[in-house]
Each structure stands twice: as C-alpha cells, then as structure tokens.
C-alpha positions, 0 to 999 in steps of 0.5 A, spaced: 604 325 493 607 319 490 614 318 494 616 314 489 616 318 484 619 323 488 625 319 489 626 317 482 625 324 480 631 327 485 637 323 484 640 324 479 646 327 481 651 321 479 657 319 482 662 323 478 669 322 483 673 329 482 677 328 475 683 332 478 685 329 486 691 332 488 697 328 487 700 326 493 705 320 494 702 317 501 695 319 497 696 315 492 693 309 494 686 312 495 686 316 489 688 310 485 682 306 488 678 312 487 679 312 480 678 305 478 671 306 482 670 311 477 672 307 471 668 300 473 663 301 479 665 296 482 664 296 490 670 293 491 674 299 490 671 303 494 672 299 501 679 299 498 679 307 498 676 307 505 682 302 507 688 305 505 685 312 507 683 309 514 690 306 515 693 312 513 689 316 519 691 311 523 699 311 523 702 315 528 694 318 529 696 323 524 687 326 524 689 333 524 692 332 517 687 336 513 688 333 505 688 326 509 681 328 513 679 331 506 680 324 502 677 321 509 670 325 507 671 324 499 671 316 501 666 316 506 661 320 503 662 316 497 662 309 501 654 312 504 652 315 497 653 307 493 652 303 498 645 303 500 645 296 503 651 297 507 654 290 503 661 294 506 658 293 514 660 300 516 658 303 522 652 306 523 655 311 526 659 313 519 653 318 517 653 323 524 662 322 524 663 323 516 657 329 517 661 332 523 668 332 520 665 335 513 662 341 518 669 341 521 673 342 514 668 346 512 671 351 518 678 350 516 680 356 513 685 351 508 678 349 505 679 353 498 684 348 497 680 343 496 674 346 494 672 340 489 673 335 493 669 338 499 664 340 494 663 332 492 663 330 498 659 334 501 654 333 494 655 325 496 651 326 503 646 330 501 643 324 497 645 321 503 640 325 506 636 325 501 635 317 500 634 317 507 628 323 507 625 319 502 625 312 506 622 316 512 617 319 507 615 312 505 614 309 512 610 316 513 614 318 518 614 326 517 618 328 522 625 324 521 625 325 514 623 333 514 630 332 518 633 329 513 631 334 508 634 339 512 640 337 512 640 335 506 638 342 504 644 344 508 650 340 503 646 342 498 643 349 498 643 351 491 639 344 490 633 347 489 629 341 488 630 339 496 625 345 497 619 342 494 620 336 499 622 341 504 615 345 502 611 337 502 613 336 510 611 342 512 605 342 509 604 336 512 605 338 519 600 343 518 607 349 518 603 351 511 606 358 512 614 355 513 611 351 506 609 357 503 616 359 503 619 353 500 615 353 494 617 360 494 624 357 491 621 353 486 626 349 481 624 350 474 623 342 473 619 340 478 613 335 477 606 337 476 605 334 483 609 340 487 605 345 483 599 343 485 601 341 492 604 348 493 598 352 490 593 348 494 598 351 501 599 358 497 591 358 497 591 356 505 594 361 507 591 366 503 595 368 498 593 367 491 598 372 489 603 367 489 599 362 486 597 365 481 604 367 479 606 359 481 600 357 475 602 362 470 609 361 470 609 354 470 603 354 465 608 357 459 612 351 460 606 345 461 601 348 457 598 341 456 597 340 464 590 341 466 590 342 472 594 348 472 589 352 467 583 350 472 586 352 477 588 359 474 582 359 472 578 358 478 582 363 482 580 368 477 574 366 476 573 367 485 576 374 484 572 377 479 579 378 475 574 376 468 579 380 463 584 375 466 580 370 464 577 370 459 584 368 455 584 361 458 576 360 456 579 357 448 583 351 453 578 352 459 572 349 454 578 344 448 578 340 454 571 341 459 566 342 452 561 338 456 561 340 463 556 345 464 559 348 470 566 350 466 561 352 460 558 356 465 563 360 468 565 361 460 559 364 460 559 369 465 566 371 464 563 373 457 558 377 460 561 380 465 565 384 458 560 385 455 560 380 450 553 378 450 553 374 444 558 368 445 555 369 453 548 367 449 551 361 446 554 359 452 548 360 457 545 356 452 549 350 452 550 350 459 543 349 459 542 344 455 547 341 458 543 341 465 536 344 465 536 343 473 542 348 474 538 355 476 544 360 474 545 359 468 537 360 467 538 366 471 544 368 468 541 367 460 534 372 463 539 377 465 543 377 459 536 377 455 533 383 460 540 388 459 540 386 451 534 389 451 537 396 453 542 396 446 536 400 442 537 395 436 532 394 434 531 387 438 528 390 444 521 387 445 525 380 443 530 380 448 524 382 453 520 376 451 526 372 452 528 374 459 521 373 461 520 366 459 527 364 462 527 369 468 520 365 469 524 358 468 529 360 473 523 361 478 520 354 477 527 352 479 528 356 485 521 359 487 523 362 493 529 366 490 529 373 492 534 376 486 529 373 482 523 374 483 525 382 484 528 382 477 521 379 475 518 384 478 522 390 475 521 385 468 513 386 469 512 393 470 517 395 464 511 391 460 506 393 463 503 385 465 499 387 471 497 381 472 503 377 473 506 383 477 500 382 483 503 375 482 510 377 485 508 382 488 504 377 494 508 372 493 514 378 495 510 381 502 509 373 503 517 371 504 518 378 507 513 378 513 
C-alpha cells in the first residue's frame, strides 16, 4: 500500500480554531493569539497562545482551573498539529502530557461546557497521532504506527477513515481477523487501495460474503475500477453463482476481449444458463485466442454434445461437432479421464464401433 498516498488522503482536517472561545478577561491574551493565528497562519501566534496560557497556569499553580487547563489542551494540541518540525522546540514530553491532560477533562463532569473546545483539541491530536502512524508506516515500522492508529482512533472514533489504516496494520501483522473487523467500518471515500486490501483479508478469512457486499457496494460508486469488477467476478465465478455473474460479462469482456481466460469463464457462465448460442460464440473466440487451452476445447464438445439433445432439427450437426472437438481436447490431454469417458458415450450414441474399441483399450489401459 502506498504510505504516501495514504497520508496525502487522510489530513484533511484543517486547522479550524473554534469561532466562538469563551470571553474571559484573564483568557483574553490566549484567544486573541488563537485568532490572529487563525486569520494569518503564522506560527509566531501560536507560541504566543502557549505562553500566555502557560504563564497563566504558572501564576499561583493555578492547575486545577478547569477553562485554563481547557485552553492549555486548545494550544497544546494546536501547537503539535502545526508544527510538525518542532521549530517552537517544545518538549518531547508535550504529546504524552497534553494527551493525559485531555483524558483528564474528559472525566470532568464540567466537559459539556466546553464541548467545542474539547472537540477541537481533541481533533488536533488525532492528526497528531496520525501523522506519526504514518511516519512509523514509512519506516515499516508496524507496530509503533498500529499504536499510534489506535489512539488516533480513540480522538476520532467517528473518523471512519483511521479504520481502513487500523484494518492495513493488522493485516500486516498477520491479525487478518481484528482486520477483518476494521474494514467492516469502511468510510465511503476510501481508495481503491483499501478496497482491494480489505477484499483480499475478507477471502483469507473466508468470508466471501463480506467481500462481495464490499465489491458491490463500492462497484455502484467506482464503476470504472477494474479490479473491483474482477474480483467480484472471480468470486462468483468460484461459487458457481453464474445468475450473479452473468451482469458483469458485458464490462468483464469491454475490458479483457483478448483474454481467453476471462472470454473463457464468459463462456462457461453462459453455459451453465442455458444460453448456449452466445456460449458457441465464446467458446469459440477463447479458442482462436489460445488453441493449447484444453477447456475451452472441452467445454465447446460439450456444448456441442447437449445441443444435439434440443430435437431441432441440427442433431446430427451438433453430433459431428462434438465429436470433432471432444477428439481435439484429447489431442491436448490424451489421458484425461472426463474426456475420454464423455467420447466413449459420443461414440456408442453414433454407433462408431471402431473408434469406441479405441477408447475403450485405452480407458482399461489407464485404469489397470
């Protein structure tokens, strides 16, 4: 999975400083720093913000204040969402201090007071944490970003997107069930690169239920991406499901018309519903596509060998058919058990005795 698309993908939560802070007077210094950040994104105004609100605190060890401890999460999270580099050099500690101090208002039972700070600030560290997933994510190092994630998820939790990143960990660690339960929360605007990923750990773990309903529901809203059509395919075409299938065979062959194994399944599907004319055709161009393939050659006689049952007229066609491609599917595997049995049954129908003491010698041959 490419880290960097991911992370261009993910943050996109800008920085939007709460439009309406409590007015209060010993406050105002921070507010006023917080809004000229705001209005000119210059860092300056942030290191502003932490120090007023950082003397405040520091003034008679007023920490309990609950509204000063509110505005020392707004800056500090602020302060690590913009300032990646660290250009402000705060402590390396100021991520783990501001992340308990938000777990410690978020206890407060005066936190509805201040939802909109608290949700802010709280937004703040989850792109924090993200950032650093991803930067762990870069160096391949899975677990130290899965933590990251995680908590990143615990600020976020309606953030759907931090599932997808949760899902593409775990798989790499090998957790393809706890995966499996992350993509189960997939957001709606996800890349094809998750889709694909949580498909893949949904058929590991053996449930193609899920996959399909992942494929269908994002097929409605990529109808352009291959891979989910394929897929969607290949798993129907696996389960026998060919009344599923066979809506997919128009997009299936715009964009694989030269390959003879998609032509091929195309065909079958078609055969399995009784619709042995567009079957014919496309037996018949996944043929002259690749005359070495010995199913379709096989499939084709069989075709060929249950038209002649239809009482149309064409039985002693469709006969002759079938025996001239059952024969060419021998030629390719002349051991083939189905096939020399199918010929053998092809061969007493007509009454072609010298080709059926053939088969059978070469049958009792194989079988002793």
């Amino acid at each position: 999975m490419r880290v960097r698309k991911i992370i261009l993908s993910v943050l996109l939560i800008a920085f939007i400083t709460p439009d309406a802070f409590c007015q209060s007077e010993v406050l105002k210094g921070v507010i006023n720093s917080l809004a000229r950040y705001k209005q000119h994104k210059e860092i300056k105004y942030l290191a502003a913000a932490k120090k007023s609100i950082d003397s405040l605190l520091a003034v008679n060890n007023d920490t309990t204040n609950f509204e000063k401890n509110v505005y020392l999460a707004v800056v500090n999270s602020s302060v690590l969402y913009v300032d990646s580099l660290n250009s402000l050099n705060q402590s390396p500690t100021l991520l783990s201090r501001t992340t308990r101090l938000m777990d410690r208002l978020a206890d407060n039972r005066k936190k509805s007071l201040f939802k909109e700070d608290l949700s802010f600030a709280a937004a703040c560290l989850a792109n924090t944490y993200l950032r650093n997933g991803f930067n762990y994510l870069a160096k391949s190092d899975i677990i130290n970003a899965q933590r990251q994630l995680l908590t990143a998820k615990r600020f976020a939790p309606d953030f759907k997107q931090v599932d997808a990143y949760l899902a593409y960990v775990n798989a790499s660690l090998g957790n393809l069930s706890a995966a499996a339960s992350f993509y189960d929360n997939l957001a709606d605007d996800i890349t094809a690169d998750h889709i694909e990923a949580a498909s893949s750990v949904y058929k590991a773990v053996g449930d193609t239920v899920k996959a399909i309903k992942l494929l269908e529901r994002f097929r409605k809203k990529l109808p352009e991406n291959n891979f989910i059509l394929l897929d969607a395919a290949n798993i129907y075409n696996n389960k026998q499901n060919y009344t599923s299938l066979e809506p997919l065979i128009p997009g299936l062959l715009d964009i694989s018309q030269n390959n003879p194994d998609i032509v091929f399944v195309a065909a079958n599907c078609y055969d399995r519903l009784g619709k042995y004319d567009k079957a014919e055709k496309l037996y018949l161009k996944a043929v002259e596509l690749n005359d070495a393939s010995y199913n379709p050659i096989f499939n084709l006689g069989l075709l060929y060998l249950k038209k002649s049952t239809l009482k149309d007229g064409s039985e002693g066609r469709n006969l002759a058919n079938a025996t001239t491609w059952l024969e060419k599917a021998t030629e390719i595997a002349p051991n083939n058990m189905n096939c020399l049995e199918v010929l053998r049954l092809l061969y007493k129908q007509t009454d072609n005795k010298t080709q059926l003491d053939k088969i059978n010698n070469k049958l009792k041959q194989l079988i002793n």
